[in-house]
C-alpha positions as CSV (number, residue, x, y, z in Angstrom):
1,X,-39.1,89.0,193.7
2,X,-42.8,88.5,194.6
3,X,-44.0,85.0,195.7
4,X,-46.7,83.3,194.3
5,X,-49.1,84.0,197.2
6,X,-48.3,87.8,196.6
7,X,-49.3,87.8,192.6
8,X,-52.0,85.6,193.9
9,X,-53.5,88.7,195.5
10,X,-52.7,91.0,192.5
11,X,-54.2,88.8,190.3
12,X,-57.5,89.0,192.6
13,X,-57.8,92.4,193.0
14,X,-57.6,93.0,188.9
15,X,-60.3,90.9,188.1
16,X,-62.3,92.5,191.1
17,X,-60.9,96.1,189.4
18,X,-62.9,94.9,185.9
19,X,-65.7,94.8,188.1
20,X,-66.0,98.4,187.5
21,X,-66.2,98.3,183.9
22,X,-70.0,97.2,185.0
23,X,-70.4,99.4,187.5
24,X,-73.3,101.8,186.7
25,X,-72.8,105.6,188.3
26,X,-75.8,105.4,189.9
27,X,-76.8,109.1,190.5
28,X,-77.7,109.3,186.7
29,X,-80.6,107.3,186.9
30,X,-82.2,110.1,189.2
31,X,-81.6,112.0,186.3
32,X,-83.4,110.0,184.3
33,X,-80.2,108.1,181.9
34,X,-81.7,104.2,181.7
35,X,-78.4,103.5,180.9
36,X,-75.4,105.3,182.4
37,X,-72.1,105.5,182.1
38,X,-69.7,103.1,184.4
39,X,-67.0,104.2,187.2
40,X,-64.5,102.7,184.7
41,X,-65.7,105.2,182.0
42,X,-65.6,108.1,184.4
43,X,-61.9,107.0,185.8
44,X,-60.8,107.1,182.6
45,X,-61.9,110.3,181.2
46,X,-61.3,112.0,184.9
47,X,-57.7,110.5,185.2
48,X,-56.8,112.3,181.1
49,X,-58.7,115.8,182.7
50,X,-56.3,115.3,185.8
51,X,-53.4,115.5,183.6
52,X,-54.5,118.8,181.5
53,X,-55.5,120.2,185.1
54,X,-51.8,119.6,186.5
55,X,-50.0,120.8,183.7
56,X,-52.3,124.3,183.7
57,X,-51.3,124.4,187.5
58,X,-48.0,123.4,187.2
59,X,-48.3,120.0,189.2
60,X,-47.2,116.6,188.2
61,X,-49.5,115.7,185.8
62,X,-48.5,111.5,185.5
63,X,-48.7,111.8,189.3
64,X,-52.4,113.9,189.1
65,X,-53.5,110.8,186.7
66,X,-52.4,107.8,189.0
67,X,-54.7,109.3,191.9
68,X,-57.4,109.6,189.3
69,X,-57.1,106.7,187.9
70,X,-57.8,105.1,191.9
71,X,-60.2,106.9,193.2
72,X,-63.3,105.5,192.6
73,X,-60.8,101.5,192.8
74,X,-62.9,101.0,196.1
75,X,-66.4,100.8,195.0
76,X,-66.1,97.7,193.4
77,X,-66.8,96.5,197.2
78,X,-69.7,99.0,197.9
79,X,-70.6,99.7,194.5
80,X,-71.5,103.4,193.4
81,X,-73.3,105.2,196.0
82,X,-74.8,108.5,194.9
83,X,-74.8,111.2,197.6
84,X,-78.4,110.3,198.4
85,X,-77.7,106.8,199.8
86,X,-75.0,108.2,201.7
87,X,-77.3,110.0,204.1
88,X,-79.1,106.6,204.6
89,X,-75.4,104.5,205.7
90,X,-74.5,104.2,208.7
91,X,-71.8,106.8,208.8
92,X,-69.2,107.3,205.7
93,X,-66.9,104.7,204.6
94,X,-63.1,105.6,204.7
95,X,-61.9,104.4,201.0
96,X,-58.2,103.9,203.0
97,X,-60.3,101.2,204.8
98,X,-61.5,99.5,201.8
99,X,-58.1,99.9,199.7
100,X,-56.3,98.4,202.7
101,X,-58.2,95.3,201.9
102,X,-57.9,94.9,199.0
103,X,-54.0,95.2,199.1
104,X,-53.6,92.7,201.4
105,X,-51.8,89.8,200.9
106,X,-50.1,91.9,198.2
107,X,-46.1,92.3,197.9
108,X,-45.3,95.0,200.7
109,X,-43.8,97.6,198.8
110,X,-46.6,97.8,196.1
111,X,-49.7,97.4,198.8
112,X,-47.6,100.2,200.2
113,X,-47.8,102.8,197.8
114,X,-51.6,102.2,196.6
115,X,-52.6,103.1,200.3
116,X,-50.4,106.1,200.1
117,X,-51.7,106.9,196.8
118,X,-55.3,106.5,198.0
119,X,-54.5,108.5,201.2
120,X,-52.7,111.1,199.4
121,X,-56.1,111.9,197.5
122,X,-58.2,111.3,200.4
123,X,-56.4,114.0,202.4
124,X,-56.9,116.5,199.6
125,X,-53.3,118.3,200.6
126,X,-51.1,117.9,197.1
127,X,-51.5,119.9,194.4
128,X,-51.3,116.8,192.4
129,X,-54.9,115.5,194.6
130,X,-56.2,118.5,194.3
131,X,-56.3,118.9,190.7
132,X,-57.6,115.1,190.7
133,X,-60.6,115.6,192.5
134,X,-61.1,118.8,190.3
135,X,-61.0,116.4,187.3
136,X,-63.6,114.0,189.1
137,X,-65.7,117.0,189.8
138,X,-64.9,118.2,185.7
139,X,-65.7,114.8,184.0
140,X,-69.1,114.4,186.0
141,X,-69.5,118.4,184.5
142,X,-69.1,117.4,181.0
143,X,-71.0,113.7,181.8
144,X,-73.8,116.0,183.0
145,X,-73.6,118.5,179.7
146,X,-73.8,115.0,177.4
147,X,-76.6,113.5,179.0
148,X,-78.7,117.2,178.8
149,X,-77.8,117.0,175.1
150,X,-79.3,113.6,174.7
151,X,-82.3,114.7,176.2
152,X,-82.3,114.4,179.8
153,X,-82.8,117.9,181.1
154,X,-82.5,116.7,185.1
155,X,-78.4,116.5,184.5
156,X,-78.5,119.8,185.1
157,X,-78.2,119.6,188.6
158,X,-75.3,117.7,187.8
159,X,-73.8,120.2,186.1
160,X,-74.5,122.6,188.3
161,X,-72.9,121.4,191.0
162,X,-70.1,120.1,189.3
163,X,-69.3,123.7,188.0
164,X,-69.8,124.9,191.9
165,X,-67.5,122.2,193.3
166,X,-64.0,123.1,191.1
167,X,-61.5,124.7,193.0
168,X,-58.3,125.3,190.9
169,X,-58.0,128.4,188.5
170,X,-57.2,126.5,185.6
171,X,-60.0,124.2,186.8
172,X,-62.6,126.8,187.0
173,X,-61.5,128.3,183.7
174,X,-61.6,124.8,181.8
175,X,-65.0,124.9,183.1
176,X,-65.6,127.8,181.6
177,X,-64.3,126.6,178.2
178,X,-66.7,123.7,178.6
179,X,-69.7,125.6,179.4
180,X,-69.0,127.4,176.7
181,X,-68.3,124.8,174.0
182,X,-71.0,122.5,172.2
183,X,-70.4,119.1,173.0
184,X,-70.1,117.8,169.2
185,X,-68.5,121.2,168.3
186,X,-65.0,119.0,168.3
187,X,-66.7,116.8,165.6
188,X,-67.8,120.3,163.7
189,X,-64.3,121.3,163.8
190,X,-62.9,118.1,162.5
191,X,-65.2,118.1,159.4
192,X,-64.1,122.1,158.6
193,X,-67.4,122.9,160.0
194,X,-68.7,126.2,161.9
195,X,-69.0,125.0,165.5
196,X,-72.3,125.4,167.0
C-alpha cells in the first residue's frame, strides 16, 4: 500500500496531465488554424490509431495505446514545441528526463513502469512503439487533411510529411485509405448517402 506522500505525487502529476487539455499544438498556427487542436486531443485520437495499427501488424494493441496515450505526457513542462523552435533550443530535451520528474516522489513500482513505458517509445525498438509513433505521425496526417478541408490550405505540408514519415505496412496502407477517403464521407455513409 502507497503512503500518503506517494498519492500525494500522483495526485500532482494528474492535475499537471489536465494541463494538456489546454495545450495548443503549436505547429498549426504556421499553418494558419487560429485555434488548434490540443496535445490531449491528438493523444487521444493517436492512442485509438495505435491500437488499429498493432492489430494490422500483429502487435499488442492495449500495449501500442498505453505508449500513445504518454507520449506527448511530458510537454506539459515545455509545452508543444513545433520542429521549428527546436532548432532554436539549446540541444533536444530527453522526454525520459522530463517523465523522470514528474514520477518522483511517486510509489516505486508505478514511477517504474511509466519511465519504462516512456523509454520503451523513446527507443523506437518494439513493435508495440513502433506502431505508436506511426499513429502519432497518422493522427497529425488526418489533423492536417481536416484543417485543409476547413480552409487552410498550408496543412498540406502537414500532411505531406506525415504521409512520408509512416513506416509500418499497415501504417502506410491506412494512409492510403485516408488519402483516399473524404473526411465527412463517414457521416455520408451513416445517412445512406454516396460518399464524396
Amino acid at each position: 500500500m502507497s503512503n500518503d506522500q506517494d498519492l500525494t505525487a500522483v495526485a500532482r502529476f494528474l492535475y499537471e496531465a489536465g494541463t494538456l487539455k489546454n495545450t495548443k499544438r503549436s505547429g498549426w498556427w504556421m499553418a494558419g488554424v487560429k485555434d488548434p487542436e490540443t496535445v490531449a486531443d491528438h493523444s487521444w485520437r493517436t492512442a485509438l490509431i495505435a491500437t488499429i495499427i498493432a492489430q494490422l501488424e500483429g502487435a499488442d494493441p492495449a500495449r501500442a495505446a498505453f505508449l500513445s496515450v504518454w507520449h506527448d505526457s511530458q510537454e506539459t513542462r515545455t509545452g508543444d514545441v513545433n520542429h521549428l523552435g527546436k532548432k532554436y533550443t539549446q540541444g533536444e530535451v530527453d522526454p525520459r528526463a522530463i517523465t523522470a520528474d514528474q514520477v518522483a516522489g511517486m510509489p516505486e513500482g508505478l514511477a517504474d513502469a511509466i519511465r519504462a513505458l516512456v523509454g520503451e517509445y523513446e527507443a523506437k525498438e518494439s513493435p508495440e512503439a513502433t506502431c505508436a509513433r506511426d499513429a502519432d505521425k497518422l493522427e497529425c496526417m488526418i489533423q492536417g487533411i481536416e484543417y485543409r478541408d476547413q480552409g487552410y490550405v498550408n496543412a498540406q505540408r502537414w500532411i505531406d510529411n506525415s504521409r512520408g514519415r509512416i513506416t509500418t505496412k499497415s501504417g502506410q496502407a491506412l494512409a492510403d485509405a485516408v488519402l483516399e477517403t473524404g473526411s465527412l464521407d463517414w457521416l455520408r455513409t451513416a445517412l445512406g448517402e454516396t460518399p464524396r
